[in-house]
C-alpha positions in Angstrom: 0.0 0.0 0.0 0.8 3.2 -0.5 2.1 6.1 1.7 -0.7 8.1 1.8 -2.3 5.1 3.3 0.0 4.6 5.5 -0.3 8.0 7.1 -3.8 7.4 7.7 -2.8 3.8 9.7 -0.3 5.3 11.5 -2.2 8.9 12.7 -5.4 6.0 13.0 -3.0 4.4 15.4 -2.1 7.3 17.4 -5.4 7.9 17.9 -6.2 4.7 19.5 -3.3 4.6 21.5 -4.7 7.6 23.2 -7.4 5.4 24.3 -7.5 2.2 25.9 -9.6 0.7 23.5 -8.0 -2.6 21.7 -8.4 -3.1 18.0 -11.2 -6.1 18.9 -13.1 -3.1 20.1 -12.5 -0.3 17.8 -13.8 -3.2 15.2 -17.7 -3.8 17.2 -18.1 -0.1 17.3 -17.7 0.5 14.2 -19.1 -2.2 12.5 -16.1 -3.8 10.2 -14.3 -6.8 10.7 -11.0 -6.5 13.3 -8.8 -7.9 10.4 -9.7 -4.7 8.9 -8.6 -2.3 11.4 -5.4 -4.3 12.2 -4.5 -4.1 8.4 -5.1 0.2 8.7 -3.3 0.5 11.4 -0.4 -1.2 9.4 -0.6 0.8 6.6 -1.6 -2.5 4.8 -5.2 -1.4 3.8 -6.9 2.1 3.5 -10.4 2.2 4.3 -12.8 4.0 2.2 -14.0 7.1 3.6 -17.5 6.0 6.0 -15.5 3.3 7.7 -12.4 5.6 8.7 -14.9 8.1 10.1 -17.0 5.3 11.8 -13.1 4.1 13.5 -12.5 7.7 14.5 -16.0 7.5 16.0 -15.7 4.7 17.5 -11.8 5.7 19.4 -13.7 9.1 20.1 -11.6 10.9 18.3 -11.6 14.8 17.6 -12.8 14.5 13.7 -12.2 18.1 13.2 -8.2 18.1 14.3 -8.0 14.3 13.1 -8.6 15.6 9.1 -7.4 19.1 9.6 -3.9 17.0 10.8 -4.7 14.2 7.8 -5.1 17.1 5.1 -1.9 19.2 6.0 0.4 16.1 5.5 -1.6 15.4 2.3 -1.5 18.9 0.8 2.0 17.7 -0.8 0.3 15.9 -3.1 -2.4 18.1 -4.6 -2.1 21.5 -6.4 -3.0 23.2 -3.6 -2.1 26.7 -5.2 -5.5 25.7 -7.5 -7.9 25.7 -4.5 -10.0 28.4 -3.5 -9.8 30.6 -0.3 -13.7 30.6 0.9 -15.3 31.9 3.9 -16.4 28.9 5.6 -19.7 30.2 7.1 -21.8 29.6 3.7 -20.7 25.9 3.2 -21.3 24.9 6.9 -25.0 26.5 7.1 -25.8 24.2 3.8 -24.5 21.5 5.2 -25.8 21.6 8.4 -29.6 22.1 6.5 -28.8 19.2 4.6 -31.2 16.5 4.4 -30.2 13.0 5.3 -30.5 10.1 2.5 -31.6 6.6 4.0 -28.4 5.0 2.4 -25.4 6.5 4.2 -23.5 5.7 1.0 -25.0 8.2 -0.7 -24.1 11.1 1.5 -20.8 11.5 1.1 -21.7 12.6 -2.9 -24.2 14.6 -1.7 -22.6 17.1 0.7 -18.9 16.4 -2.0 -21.7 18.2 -4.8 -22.8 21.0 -2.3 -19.8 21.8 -1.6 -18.9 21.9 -5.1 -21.8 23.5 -6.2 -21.4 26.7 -3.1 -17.5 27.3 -4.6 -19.0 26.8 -7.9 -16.0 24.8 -9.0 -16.4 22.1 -11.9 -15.6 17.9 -11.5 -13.1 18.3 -13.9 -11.3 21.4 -12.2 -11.2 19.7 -8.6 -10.6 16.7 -10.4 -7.5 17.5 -11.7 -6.4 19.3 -8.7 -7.1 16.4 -6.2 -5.4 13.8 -8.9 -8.8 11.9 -8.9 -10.2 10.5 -12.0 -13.1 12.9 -13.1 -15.2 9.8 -14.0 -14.9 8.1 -10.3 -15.9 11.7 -9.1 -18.8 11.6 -11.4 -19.7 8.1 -9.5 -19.2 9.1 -6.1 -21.3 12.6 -6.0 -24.0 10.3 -7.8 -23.5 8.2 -4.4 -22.7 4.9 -6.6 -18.8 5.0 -5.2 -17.5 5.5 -1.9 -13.6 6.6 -2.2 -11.1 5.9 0.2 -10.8 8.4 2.8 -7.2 9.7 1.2 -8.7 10.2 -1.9 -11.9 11.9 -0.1 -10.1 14.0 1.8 -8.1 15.4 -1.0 -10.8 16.1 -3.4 -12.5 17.9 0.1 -9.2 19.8 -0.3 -9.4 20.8 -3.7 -13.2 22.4 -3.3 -11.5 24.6 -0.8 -13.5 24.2 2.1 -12.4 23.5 6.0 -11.5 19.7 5.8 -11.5 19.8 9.7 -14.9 21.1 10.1 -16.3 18.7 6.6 -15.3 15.8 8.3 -16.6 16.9 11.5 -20.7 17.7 10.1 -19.7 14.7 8.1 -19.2 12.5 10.9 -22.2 14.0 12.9 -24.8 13.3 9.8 -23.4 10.1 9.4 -24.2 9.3 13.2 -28.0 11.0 12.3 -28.5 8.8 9.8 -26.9 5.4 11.8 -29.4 6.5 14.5 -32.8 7.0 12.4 -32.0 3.3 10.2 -31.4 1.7 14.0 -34.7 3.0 15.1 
């Protein structure tokens, strides 16, 4: 696997080891396997972009500072003179008034295209900034593909909004919608 992956294992990691939570139990909260948390946390496998937030979740992690770290040792590898300075106070009142989809696969394309649409930025220009194949953007604001939480947090990047505070309403819908399909 990749570096990129790797950081994600290793700040995953730190994270846990702030806690005294084993990997068996990271695993249960968040509902994947423990094979698969032990292979993240070696830099062996990268999860795709629900599952690393439902890990972060489940070690009660700070979501905000956890991406906000993620996205500064990532900013390497995008053109990160290409991406918008915004004022943040637009994107998180439509996000925050966004209505929840039954299928919490679907939700990470739906707030990816608001915040697209707010900076009014085209698939092909974040696209190319992020390095992410315009047609497997086209798939995952159409909810069909869920990318890996590198790749997700890089095209988040490249619209220009706060990562940290994305990933944090992110993580807070995505517990919303967890809560009304347990019901």
């Amino acid at each position: 696997m990749g570096k990129e992956s790797c950081i994600f294992g290793s700040l995953f990691q730190a994270v846990r080891s702030q806690t005294t939570l084993s990997q068996w139990e990271i695993s249960v909260r968040a509902g994947t396997h423990l094979s698969n948390v032990n292979q993240v946390e070696a830099g062996n496998q990268e999860p795709n972009v629900i599952i690393a937030v439902k890990m972060l979740l489940a070690a009660n992690a700070d979501i905000q500072s956890f991406f906000t770290s993620l996205s500064s040792q990532l900013l390497q590898s995008i053109e990160s003179s290409k991406i918008p300075v915004l004022s943040q106070d637009e994107f998180k009142k439509e996000l925050n008034s966004t209505s929840l989809p039954s299928d919490e696969t679907k939700f990470f394309g739906i707030i990816l295209f608001k915040c697209r649409s707010i900076t009014n930025l085209s698939q092909n220009y974040i696209s190319s900034i992020a390095k992410y194949d315009h047609r497997s953007l086209q798939r995952v604001e159409k909810g069909i593909q869920i990318p890996g939480v590198i790749n997700a947090t890089k095209i988040v990047a490249a619209t220009g909004i706060d990562v940290g505070i994305f990933f944090d309403i992110f993580s807070k819908k995505l517990q919303e919608i967890n809560s009304i399909k347990n019901k």
